[in-house]
LOKE-809555 format. One record per residue: x negated, y negated, z of N, C-alpha, C in turn; residue number from 1; residue in one letter. Coordinates in pm, whole numbers, plus 50000, padded with zeros to 5 digits. Each point is the difference from the previous one (the first is absolute). Layout:
BEGIN
{node {X,Y,Z},{X,Y,Z},{X,Y,Z},NUM,A},
...
END
This chain:
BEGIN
{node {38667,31584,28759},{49937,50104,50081},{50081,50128,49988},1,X},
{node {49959,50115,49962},{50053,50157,50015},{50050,50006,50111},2,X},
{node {50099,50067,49994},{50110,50012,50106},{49930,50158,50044},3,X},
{node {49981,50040,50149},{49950,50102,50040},{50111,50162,49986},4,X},
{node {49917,50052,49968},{50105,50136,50000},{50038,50049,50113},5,X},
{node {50172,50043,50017},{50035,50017,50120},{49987,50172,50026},6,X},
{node {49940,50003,50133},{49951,50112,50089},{50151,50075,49948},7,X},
{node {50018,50112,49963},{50110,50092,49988},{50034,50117,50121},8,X},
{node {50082,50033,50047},{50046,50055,50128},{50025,50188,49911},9,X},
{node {49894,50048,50118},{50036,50170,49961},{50121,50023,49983},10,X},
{node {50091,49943,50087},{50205,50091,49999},{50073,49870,49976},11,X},
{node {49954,49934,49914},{50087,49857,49904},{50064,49895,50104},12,X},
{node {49922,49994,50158},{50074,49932,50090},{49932,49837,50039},13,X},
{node {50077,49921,49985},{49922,49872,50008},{50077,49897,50093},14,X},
{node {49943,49894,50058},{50036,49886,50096},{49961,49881,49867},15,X},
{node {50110,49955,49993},{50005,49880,49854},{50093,49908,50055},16,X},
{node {49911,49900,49966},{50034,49820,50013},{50030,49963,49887},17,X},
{node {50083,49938,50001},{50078,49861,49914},{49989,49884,50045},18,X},
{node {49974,49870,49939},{50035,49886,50099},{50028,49918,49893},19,X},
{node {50001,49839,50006},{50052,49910,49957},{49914,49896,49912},20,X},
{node {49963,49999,49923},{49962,49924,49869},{49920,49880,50097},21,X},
{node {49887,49966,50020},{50010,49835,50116},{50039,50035,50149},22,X},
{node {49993,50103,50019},{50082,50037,50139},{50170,49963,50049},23,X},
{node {50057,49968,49857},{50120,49951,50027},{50088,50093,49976},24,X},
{node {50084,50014,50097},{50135,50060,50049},{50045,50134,49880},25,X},
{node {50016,50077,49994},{50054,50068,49930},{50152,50017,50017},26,X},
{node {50076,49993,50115},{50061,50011,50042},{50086,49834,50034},27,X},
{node {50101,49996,49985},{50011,49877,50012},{50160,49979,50136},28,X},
{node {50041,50140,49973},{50155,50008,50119},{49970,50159,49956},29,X},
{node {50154,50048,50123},{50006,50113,49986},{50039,50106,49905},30,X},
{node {50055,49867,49870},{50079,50068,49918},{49884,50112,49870},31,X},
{node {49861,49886,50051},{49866,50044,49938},{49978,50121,50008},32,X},
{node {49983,50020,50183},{49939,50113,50040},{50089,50127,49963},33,X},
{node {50110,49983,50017},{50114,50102,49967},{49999,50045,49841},34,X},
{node {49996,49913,49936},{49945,49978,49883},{49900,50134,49947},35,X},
{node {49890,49947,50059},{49864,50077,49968},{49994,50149,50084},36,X},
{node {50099,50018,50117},{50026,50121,50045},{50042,50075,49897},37,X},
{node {50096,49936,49957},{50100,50071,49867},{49897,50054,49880},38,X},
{node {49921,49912,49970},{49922,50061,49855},{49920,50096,50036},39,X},
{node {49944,49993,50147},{49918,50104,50027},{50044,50116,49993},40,X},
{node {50135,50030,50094},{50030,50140,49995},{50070,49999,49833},41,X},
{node {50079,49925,49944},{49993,50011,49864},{49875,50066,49905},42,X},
{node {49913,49924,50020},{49876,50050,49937},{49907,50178,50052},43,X},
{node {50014,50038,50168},{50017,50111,50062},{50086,50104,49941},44,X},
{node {50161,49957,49984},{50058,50098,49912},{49976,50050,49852},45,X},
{node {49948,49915,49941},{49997,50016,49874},{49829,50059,49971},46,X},
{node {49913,49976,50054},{49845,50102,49986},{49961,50056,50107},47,X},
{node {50089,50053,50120},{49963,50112,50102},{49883,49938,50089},48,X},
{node {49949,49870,50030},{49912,50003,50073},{50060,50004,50145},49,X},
{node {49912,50021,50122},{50055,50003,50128},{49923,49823,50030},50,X},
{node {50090,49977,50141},{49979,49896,50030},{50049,50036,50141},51,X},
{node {49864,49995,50111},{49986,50012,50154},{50022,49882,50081},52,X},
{node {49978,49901,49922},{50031,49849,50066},{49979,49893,49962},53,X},
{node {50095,49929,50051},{49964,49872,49894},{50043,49856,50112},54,X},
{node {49964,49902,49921},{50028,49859,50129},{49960,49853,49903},55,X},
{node {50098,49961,49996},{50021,49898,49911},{50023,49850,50121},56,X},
{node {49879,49940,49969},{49929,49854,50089},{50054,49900,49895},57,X},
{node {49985,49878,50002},{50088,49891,49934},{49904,49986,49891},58,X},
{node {49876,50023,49998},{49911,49978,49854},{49890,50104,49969},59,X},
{node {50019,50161,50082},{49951,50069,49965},{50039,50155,50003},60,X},
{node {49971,50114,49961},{50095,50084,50005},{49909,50116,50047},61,X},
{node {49984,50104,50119},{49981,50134,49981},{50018,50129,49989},62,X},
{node {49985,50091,49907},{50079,50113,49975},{49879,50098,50045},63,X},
{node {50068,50139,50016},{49879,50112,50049},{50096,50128,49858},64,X},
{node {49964,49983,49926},{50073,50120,49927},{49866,50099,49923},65,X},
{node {50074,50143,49964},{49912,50055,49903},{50073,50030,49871},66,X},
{node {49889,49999,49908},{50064,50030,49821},{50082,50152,49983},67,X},
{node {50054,50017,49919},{50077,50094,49911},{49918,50030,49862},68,X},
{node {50098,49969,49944},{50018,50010,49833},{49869,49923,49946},69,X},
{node {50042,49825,50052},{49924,49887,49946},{49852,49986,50142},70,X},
{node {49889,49914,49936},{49934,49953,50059},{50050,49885,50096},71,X},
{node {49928,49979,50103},{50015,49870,50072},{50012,49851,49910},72,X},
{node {49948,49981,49892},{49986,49895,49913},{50134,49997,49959},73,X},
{node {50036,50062,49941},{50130,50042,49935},{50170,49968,50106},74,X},
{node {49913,50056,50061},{50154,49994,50104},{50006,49870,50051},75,X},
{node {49870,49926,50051},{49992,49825,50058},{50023,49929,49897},76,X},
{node {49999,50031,49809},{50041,49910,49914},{50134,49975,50002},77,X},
{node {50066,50180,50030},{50167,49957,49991},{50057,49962,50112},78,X},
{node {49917,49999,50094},{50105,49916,50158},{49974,49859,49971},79,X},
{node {49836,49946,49934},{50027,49838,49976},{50058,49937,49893},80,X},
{node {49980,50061,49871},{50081,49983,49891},{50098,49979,50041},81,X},
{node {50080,50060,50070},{50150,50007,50031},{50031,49894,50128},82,X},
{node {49950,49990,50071},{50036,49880,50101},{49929,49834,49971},83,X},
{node {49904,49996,49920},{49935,49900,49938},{50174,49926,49877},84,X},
{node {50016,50111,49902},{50121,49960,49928},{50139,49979,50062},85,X},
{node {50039,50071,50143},{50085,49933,50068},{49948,49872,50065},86,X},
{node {49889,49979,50064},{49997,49872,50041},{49972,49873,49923},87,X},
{node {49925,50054,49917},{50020,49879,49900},{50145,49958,49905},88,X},
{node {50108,50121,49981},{50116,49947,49990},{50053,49887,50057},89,X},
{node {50018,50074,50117},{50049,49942,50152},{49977,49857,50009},90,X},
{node {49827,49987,49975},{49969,49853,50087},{49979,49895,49835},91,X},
{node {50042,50107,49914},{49999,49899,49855},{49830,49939,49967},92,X},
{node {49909,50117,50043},{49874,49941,49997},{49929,50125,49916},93,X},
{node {49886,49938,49943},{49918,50107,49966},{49848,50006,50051},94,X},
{node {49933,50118,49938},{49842,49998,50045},{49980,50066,50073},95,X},
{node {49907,50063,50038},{49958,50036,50110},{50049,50015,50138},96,X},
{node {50072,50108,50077},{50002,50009,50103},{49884,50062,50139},97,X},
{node {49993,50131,49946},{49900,50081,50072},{49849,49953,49953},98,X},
{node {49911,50018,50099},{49878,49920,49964},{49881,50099,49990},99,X},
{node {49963,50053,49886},{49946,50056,49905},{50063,50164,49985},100,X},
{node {49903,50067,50035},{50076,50158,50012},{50004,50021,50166},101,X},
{node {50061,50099,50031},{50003,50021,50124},{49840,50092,50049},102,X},
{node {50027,49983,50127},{49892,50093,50085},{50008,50141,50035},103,X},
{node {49967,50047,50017},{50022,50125,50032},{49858,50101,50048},104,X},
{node {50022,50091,50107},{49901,50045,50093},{50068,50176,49973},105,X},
{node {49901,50093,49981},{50073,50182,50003},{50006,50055,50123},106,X},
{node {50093,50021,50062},{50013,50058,50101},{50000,50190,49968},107,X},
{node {49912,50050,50081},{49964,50162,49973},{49951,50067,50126},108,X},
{node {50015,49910,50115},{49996,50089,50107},{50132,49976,50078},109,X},
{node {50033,50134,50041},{50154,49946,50109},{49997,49926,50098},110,X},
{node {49903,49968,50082},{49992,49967,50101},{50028,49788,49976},111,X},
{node {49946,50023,49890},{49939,49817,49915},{50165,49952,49987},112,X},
{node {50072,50096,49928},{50116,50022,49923},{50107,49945,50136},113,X},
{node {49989,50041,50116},{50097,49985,50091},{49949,49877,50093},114,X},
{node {49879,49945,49974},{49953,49853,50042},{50019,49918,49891},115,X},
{node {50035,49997,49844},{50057,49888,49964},{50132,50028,49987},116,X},
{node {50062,50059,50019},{50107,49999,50005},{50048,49914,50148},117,X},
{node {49952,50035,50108},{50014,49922,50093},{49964,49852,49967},118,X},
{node {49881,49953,49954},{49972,49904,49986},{50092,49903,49906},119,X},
{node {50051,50057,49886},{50098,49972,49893},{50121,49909,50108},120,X},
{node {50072,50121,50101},{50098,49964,50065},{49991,49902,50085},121,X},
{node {49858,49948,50043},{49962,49908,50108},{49961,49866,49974},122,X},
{node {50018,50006,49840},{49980,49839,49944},{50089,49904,50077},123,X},
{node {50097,50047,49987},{50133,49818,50072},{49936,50002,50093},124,X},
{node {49935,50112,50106},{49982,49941,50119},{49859,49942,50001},125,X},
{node {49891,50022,49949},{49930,49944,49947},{49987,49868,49976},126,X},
{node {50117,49945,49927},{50014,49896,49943},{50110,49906,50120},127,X},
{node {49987,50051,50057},{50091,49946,50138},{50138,49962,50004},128,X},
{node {50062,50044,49890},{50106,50047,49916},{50121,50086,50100},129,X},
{node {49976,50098,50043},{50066,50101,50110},{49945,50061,50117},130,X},
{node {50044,49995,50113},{49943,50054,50077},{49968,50177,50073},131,X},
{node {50094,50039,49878},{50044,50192,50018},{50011,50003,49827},132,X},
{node {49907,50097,49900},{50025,50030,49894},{50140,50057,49934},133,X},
{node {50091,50082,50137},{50159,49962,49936},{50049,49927,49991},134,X},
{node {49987,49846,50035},{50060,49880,49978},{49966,49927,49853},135,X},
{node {49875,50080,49911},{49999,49940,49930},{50136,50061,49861},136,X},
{node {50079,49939,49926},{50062,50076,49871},{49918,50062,49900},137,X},
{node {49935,49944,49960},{49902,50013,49884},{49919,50063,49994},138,X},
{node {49968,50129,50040},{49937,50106,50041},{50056,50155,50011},139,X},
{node {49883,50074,49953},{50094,50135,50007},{49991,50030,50139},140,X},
{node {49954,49928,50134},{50002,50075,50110},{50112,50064,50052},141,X},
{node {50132,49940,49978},{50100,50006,49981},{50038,50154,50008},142,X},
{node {49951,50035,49856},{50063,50108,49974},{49952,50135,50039},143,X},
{node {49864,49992,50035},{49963,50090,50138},{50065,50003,50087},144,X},
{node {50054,49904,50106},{50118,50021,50087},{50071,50029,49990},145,X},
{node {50076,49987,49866},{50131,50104,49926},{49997,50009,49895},146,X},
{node {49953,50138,49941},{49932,50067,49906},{50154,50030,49892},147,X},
{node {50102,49997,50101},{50174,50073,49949},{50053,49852,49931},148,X},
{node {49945,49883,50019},{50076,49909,49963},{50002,49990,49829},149,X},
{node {50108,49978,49919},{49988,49978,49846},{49872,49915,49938},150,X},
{node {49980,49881,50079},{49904,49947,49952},{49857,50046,50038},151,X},
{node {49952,50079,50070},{49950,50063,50050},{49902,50103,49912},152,X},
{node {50108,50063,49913},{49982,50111,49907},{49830,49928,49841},153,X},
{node {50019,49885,50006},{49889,49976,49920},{49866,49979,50086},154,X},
{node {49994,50019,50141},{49826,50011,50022},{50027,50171,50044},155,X},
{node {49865,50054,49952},{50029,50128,50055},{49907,50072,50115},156,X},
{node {50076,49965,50123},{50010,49965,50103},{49940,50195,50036},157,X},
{node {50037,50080,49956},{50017,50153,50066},{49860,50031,50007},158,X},
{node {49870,49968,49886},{49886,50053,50007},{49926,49947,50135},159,X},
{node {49982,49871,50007},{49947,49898,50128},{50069,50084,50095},160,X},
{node {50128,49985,50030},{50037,50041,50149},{49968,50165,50018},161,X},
{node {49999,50089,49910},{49965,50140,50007},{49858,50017,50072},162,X},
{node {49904,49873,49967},{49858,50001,50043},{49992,49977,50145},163,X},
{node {50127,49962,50063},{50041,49925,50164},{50016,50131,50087},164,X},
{node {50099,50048,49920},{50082,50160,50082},{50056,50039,49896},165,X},
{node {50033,50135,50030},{50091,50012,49926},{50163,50033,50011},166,X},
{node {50025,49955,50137},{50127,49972,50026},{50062,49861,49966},167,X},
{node {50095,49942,49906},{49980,49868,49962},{50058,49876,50117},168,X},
{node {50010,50069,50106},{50046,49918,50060},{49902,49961,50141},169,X},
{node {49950,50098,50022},{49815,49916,50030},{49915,50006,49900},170,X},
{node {50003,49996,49889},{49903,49943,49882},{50016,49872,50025},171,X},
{node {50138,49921,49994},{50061,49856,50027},{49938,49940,50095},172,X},
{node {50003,50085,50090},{49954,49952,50161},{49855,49979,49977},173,X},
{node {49875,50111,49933},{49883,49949,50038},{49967,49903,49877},174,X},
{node {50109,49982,49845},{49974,49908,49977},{49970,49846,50067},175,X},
{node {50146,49988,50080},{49975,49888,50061},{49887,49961,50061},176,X},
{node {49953,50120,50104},{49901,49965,50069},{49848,49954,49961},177,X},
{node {49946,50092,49883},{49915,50015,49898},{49993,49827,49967},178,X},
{node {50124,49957,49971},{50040,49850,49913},{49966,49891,50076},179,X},
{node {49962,50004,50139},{50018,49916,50096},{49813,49990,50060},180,X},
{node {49953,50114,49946},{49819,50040,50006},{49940,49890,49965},181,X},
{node {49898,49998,50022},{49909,49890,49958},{49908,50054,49902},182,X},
{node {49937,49918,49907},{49889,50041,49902},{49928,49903,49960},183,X},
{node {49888,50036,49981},{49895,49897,49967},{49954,50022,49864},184,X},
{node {50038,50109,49997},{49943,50033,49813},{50046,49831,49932},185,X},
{node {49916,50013,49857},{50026,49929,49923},{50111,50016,49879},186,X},
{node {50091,49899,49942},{50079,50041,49913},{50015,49900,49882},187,X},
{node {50067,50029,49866},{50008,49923,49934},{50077,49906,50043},188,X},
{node {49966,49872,49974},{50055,49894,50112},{50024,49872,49875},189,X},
{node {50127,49882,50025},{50021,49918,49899},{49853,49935,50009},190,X},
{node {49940,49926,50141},{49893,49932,50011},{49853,50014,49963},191,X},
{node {49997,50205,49997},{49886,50028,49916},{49933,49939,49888},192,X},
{node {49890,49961,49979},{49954,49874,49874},{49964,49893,50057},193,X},
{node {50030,49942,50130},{49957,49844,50062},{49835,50047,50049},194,X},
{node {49980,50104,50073},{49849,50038,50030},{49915,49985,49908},195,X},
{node {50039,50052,49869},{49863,49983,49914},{50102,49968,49871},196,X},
{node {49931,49978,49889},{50062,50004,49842},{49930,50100,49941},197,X},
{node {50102,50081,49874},{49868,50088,49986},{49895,49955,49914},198,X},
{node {50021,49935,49945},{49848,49900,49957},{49915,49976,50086},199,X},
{node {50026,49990,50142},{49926,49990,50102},{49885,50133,49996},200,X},
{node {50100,50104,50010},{49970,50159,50072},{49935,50042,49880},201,X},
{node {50010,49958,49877},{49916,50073,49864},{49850,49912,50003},202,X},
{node {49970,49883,50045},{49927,49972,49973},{49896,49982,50146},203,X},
{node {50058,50068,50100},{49938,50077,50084},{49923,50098,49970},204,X},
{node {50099,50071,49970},{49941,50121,49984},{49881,50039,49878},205,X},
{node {50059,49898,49871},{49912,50002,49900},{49858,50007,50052},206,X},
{node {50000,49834,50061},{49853,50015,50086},{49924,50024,50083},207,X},
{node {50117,50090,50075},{49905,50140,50077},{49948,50066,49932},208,X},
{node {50102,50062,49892},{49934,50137,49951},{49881,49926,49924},209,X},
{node {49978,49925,49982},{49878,49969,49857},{49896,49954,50133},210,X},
{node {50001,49969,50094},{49897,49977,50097},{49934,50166,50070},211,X},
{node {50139,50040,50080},{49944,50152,50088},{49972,50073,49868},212,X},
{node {50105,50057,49867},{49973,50098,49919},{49983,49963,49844},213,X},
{node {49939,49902,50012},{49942,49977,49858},{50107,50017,49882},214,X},
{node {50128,49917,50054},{50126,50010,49906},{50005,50118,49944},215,X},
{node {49995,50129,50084},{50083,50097,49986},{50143,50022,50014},216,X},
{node {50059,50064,49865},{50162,50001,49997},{50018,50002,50127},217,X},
{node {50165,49950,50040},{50042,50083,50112},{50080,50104,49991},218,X},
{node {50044,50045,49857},{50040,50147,50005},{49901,50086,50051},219,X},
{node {49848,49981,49938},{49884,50124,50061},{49990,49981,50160},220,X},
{node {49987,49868,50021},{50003,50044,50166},{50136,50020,50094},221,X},
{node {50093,50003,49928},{50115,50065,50066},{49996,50183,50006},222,X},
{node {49932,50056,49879},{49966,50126,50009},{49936,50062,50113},223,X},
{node {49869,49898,50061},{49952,50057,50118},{50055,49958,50131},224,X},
{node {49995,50098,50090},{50038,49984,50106},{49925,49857,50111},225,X},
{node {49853,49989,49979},{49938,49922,50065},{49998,49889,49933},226,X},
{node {50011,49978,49886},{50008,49849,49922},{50150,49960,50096},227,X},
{node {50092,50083,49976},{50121,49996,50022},{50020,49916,50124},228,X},
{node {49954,50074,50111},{50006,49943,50119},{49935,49857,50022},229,X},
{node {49901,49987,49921},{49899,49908,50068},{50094,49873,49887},230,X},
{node {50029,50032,49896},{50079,49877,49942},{50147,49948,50104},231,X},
{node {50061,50118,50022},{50173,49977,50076},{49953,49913,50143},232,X},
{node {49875,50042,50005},{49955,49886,50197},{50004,49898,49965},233,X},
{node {49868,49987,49908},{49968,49894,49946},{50116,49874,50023},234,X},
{node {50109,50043,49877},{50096,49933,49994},{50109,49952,50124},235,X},
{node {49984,50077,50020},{50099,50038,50193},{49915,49884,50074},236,X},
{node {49875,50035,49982},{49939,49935,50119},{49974,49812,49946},237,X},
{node {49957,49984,49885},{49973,49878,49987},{50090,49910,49877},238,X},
{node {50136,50053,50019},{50075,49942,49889},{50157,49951,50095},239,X},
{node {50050,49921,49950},{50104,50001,50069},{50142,50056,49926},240,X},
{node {49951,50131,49908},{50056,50039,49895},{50100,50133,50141},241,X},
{node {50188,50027,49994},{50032,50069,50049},{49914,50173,49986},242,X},
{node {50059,50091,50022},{49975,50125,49980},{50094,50043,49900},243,X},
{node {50110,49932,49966},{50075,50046,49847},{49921,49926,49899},244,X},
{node {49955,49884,50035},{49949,49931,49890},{49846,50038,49917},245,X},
{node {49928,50050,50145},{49855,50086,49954},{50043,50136,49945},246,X},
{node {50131,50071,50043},{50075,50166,49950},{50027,49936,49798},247,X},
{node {50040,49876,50010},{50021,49958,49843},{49897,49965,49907},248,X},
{node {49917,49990,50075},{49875,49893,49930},{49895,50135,49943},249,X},
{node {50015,50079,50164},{49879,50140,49920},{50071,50124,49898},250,X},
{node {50155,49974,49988},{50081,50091,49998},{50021,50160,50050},251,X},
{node {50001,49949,50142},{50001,50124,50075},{50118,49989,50119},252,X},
{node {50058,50115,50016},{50072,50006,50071},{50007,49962,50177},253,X},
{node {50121,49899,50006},{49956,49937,50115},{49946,50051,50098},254,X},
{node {50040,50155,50046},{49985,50072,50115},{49892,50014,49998},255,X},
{node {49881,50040,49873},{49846,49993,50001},{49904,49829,50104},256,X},
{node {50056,49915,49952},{49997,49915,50048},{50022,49944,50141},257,X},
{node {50140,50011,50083},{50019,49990,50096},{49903,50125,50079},258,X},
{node {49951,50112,49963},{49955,50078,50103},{49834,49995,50015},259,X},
{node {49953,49918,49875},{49877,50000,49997},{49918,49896,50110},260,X},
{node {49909,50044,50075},{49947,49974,50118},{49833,49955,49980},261,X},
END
């Protein structure tokens, strides 16, 4: 099956998943995670991309960064290339670690931008893991609270908090508070995929469109506004397909989706 083309972000900014081959562990101790901290900002120094946050779970990984130099493809080959060949050193194994290519969603509105980022930081607790997102290590939340610390210096912490205040020391403050908000939005999530398969969602949709529009492309009815709508309900209403997963399937940007009524 063709692998779908990924939605590209106006200002190169994306929320990207990694996870584990089988759902198994990527991570195996801390020496892992420390590990894969290292190649990242390794890999950060060496092609200029930024990286707003990141949070490393025992078999899956999320980063919020935007491109430089290289594309997003490019830059996720050399962070797994490179921690795939340390861990398979390590554990004297080969094959497959990460389980196919990663995910990835464009973030292009600010407002989206500062809810996954929250969301990013709220996985351990999520996962029932921590009960305050500074308790977790493995996270850049961290370094929002202290932006001065050495290790600190590879998420870049100054654009996010500038959007808070611009005094940095209640930027900190309504970070926290901001962090502690509730949200219902939807996000790229490890569990995303158990609702439907997309074999499921293509052959939905196949036989809508050949029933309501006489197997008309769905590029032409993405052009109109009223095809548009009446397909995104459709799906909303009688699929148990998410709102990222119908944003992937029509290739349209999620926010079209979540607002359509």
């Amino acid at each position: 099956m063709p692998r779908h083309q990924r939605i590209l972000s106006e200002n190169g900014t994306y929320h990207v998943m990694i996870r584990g081959n089988e759902r198994k562990n990527l991570f195996l101790d801390e020496e892992d995670k420390q590990k894969f901290i290292e190649i990242l900002n390794t890999k950060k120094e060496e092609t200029g991309f930024l990286i707003f946050a990141y949070c490393l779970m025992d078999n899956h990984v999320h980063l919020l960064v935007r491109e430089s130099i290289e594309g997003l493809a490019t830059i996720m080959k050399r962070i797994n290339v490179s921690y795939v060949y340390y861990f398979n050193q390590k554990n004297r194994r080969t094959g497959h670690l990460f389980q196919d290519r990663f995910k990835s969603e464009p973030i292009d509105e600010e407002r989206y931008l500062l809810s996954v980022l929250r969301y990013i930081h709220n996985n351990p607790l999520k996962a029932g893991m921590v009960e305050k997102p500074e308790q977790y290590k493995w996270s850049s939340y961290g370094s929002y609270l202290n932006p001065h610390r050495p290790e600190a210096k590879m998420v870049d912490t100054a654009f996010i908090l500038s959007l808070m205040a611009n005094d940095q020391k209640k930027a900190i403050q309504e970070f926290k508070k901001f962090s502690i908000e509730k949200d219902e939005s939807e996000f790229l999530d490890i569990e995303e995929g158990n609702i439907w398969t997309i074999e499921e969602a293509k052959s939905y949709l196949e036989e809508y469109l050949t029933k309501r529009w006489r197997g008309k492309s769905i590029e032409e009815l993405m052009d109109h506004k009223d095809s548009r709508r009446e397909i995104i309900i459709e799906l909303k209403t009688n699929t148990r397909l998410s709102v990222r997963a119908i944003a992937n399937l029509l290739g349209l940007n999620r926010g079209i989706v979540q607002k359509m009524r």
